[in-house]
N, C-alpha and C positions, 0 to 999 in steps of 0.2 A: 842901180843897186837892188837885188832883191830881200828882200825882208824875209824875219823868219817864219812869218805865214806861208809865205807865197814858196817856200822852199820848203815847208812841209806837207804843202799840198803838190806841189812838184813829185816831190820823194814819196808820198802814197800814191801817186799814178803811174809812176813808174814801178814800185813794187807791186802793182795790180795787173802791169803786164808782163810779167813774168820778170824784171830788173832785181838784181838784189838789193838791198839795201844799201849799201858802202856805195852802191853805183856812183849817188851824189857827189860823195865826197873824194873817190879815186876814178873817174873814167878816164877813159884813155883817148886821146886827140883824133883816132881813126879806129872804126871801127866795124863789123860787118854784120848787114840785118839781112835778113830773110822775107820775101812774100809771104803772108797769110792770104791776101785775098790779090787775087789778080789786079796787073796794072792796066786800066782800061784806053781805048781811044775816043774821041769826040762820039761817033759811029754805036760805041760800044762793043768794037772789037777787040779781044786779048790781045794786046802788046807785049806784056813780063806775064806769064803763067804764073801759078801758086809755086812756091819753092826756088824759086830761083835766087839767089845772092845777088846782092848787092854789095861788094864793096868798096874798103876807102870813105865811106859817108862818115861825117864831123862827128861826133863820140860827144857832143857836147849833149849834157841833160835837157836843154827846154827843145835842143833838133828832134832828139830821138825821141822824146816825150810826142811832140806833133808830129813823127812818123809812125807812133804807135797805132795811133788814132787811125791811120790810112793803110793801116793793115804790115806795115812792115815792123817787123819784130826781132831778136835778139838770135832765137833756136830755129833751127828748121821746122816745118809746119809737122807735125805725127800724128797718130792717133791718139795719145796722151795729150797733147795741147789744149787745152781748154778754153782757148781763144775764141769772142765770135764768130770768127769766119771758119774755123777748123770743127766747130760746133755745129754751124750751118750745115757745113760739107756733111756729117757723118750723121744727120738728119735725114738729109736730102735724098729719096729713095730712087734710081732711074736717072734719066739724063736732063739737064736742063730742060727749061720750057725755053720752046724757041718763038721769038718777035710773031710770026705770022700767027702762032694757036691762037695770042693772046687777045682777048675781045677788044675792039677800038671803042672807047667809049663817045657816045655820040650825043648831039646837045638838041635839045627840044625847044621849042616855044610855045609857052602857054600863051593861048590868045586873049585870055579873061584880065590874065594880071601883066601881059608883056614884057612876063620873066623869061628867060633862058635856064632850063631846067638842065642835067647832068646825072645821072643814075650809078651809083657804085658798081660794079660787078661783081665782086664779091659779098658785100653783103646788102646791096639793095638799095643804100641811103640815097634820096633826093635832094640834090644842091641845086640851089634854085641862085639866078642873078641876074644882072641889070645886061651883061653880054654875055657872049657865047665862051669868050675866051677867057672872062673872069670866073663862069661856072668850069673849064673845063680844069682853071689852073687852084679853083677851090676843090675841086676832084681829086687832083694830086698829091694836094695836099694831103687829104683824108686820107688819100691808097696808101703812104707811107704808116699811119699806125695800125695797118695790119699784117705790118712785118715786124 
């Protein structure tokens, strides 16, 4: 049973992407969303491009609420869209940056302390750790907040 918290924070995530309001309370059992951001593979190869339809997907609020999330959306993607990822796009100057430009970040050992060091590339910071593979995977962590 949902409560009427948990259905007014439903009902503000969905009108936050782009759902009306009534959504909640009249959807319809089948319904058709659109790509905002491409569907990827393991690889990180395009599978579903940006725009493509999907449909026939369940019309139910808490499905489409956690497909929002994952870039599939209501309208087709435009220039008007205010969505992250259609935001992203009309950012984005040029063509993607492709796997090979990007620098492999590479892990050090300080000999004094018998850390495993990890250097940002973007902005510098030093991750230091007890291995290699826990500096590389506190590295990752950090690159994601400077997106």
């Amino acid at each position: 049973m949902v409560t009427t918290t948990e259905r007014q924070q439903l009902r503000a995530e969905l009108v936050s992407q782009g759902y009306s309001w009534d959504y909640i309370d009249s959807w319809q059992p089948k319904t058709t969303l659109y790509r905002h951001a491409p569907g990827l593979d393991i690889e990180g190869n395009v599978v579903t491009p940006v725009g493509t339809p999907m449909p026939g997907v369940p019309g139910n609020p808490d499905y489409v609420a956690r497909k929002s999330r994952l870039g599939m959306l209501p309208g087709p993607p435009s220039d008007s869209c205010e969505c992250r990822w259609c935001a992203r796009r009309r950012t984005t100057v040029g063509p993607e940056p492709v796997a090979e430009e990007a620098a492999e970040p590479s892990v050090a050992v300080d000999e004094a302390s018998s850390l495993n060091t990890a250097s940002c590339p973007d902005c510098g910071l030093v991750i230091s750790a007890r291995s290699g593979a826990n500096a590389l995977s506190r590295l990752r962590t950090h690159s994601k907040t400077h997106e």
